[in-house]
C-alpha positions in Angstrom: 0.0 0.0 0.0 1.3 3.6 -1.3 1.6 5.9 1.9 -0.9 8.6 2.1 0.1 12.1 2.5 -2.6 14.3 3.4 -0.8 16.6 5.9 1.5 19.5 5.0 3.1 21.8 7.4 6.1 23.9 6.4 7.4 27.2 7.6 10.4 29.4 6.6 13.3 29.2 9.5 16.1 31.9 9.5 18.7 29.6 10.5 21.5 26.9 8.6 19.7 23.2 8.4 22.5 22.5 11.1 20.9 25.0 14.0 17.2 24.1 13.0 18.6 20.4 12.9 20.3 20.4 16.2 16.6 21.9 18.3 14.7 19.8 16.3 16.9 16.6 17.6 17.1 17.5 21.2 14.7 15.0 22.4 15.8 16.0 25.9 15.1 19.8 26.4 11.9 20.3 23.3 9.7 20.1 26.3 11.0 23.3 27.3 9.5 25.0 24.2 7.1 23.0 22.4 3.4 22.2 23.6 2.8 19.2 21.9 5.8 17.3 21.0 7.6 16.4 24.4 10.4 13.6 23.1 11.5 10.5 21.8 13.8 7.8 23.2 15.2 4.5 21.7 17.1 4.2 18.7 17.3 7.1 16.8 18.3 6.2 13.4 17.3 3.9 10.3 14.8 1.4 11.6 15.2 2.1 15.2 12.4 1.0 17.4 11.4 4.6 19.4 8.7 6.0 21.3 7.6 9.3 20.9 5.8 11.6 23.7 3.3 13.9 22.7 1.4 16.0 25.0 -2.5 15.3 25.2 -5.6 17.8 26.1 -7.3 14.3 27.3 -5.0 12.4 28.9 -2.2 14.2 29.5 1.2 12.5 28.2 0.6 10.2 25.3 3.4 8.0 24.6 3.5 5.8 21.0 5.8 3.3 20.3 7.1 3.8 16.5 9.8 2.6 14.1 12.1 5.1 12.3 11.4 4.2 8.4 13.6 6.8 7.1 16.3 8.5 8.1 18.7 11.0 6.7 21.3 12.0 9.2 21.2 16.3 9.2 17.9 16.4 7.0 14.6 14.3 7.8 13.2 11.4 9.8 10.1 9.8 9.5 8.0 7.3 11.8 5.3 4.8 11.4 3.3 3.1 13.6 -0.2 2.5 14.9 -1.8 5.8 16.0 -5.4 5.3 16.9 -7.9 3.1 16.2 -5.6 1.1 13.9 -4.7 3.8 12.1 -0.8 4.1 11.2 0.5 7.0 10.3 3.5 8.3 8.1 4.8 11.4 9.9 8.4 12.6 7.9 10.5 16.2 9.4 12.4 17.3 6.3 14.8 19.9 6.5 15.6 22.0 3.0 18.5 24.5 3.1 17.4 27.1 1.0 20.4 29.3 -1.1 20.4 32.3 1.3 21.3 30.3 4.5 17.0 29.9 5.7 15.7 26.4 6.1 12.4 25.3 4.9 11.4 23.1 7.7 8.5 20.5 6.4 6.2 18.0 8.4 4.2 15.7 6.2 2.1 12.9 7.2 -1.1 10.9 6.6 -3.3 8.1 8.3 -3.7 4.5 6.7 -5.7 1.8 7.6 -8.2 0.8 10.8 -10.7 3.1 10.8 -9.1 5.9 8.5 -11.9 5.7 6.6 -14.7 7.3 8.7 -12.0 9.7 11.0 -8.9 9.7 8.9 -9.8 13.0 7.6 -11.3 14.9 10.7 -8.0 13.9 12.9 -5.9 14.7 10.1 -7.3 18.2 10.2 -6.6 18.5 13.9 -3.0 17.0 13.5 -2.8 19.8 10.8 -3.3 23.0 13.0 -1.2 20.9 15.5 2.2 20.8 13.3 1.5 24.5 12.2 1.6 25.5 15.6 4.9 22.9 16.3 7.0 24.6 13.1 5.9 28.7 14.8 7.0 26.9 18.1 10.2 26.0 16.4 11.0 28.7 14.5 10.5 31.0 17.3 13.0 29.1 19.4 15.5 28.1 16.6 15.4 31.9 15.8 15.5 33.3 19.7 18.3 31.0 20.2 20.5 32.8 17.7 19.7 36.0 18.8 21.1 35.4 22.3 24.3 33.7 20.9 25.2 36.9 19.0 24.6 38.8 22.0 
């Protein structure tokens, strides 16, 4: 089955790949800035078995265990696994270094499977808003955090 990709988030970062890549990939401290992703543990590269914590408005931390089908050390990772209901999803960070030094950090995903059919669509619109919000969250601290460094 061809993965669907219904969801597209992207947002223009004014930092190298390298900056945007190395917030993006501290699992330890994103808690401290983002409201939705919390972290990820396990093996973080080509087929590593992680789980990923997101932050819930119904029960609080929501912790998913995942495997990292993609990988690209300094530019993207992407997970799978089940999400909810049987649904999997297909959830890829990809970061583009554009020619004047910005990144173009990109979030795509898409549900598959279980009951996709009759919610796919509605919770894809709610994960939507929730990686628009995630690449502002970023870009505000990737950007803040240079800022004080030249200060």
């Amino acid at each position: 089955m061809a993965r669907l990709t219904n969801i597209k988030a992207s947002i223009i970062i004014n930092a190298s790949p390298e900056q945007v890549w190395q917030a993006l990939t501290d699992f330890e401290n994103l808690k401290s800035w983002s409201s939705s992703f919390q972290g990820l543990q396990g093996r973080f590269e080509e087929n590593g078995d992680i789980e990923v914590v997101f932050k819930s408005p119904f029960v609080g931390q929501n912790r998913m265990k995942k495997k990292l089908f993609h990988f690209e050390e300094g530019q993207s990772f992407g997970w799978t696994g089940i999400f909810l209901f049987g649904m999997s999803d297909y959830h890829i960070h990809t970061l583009k270094a554009l020619s004047d030094g910005r990144t173009e950090f990109i979030q795509t995903d898409g549900l598959q499977g279980g009951v996709s059919f009759l919610l796919g669509k509605t919770i894809e619109k709610q994960m939507q808003k929730e990686y628009e919000v995630f690449n502002q969250e970023l870009k505000i601290f990737v950007e803040n955090k240079i800022i004080l460094s030249d200060e």
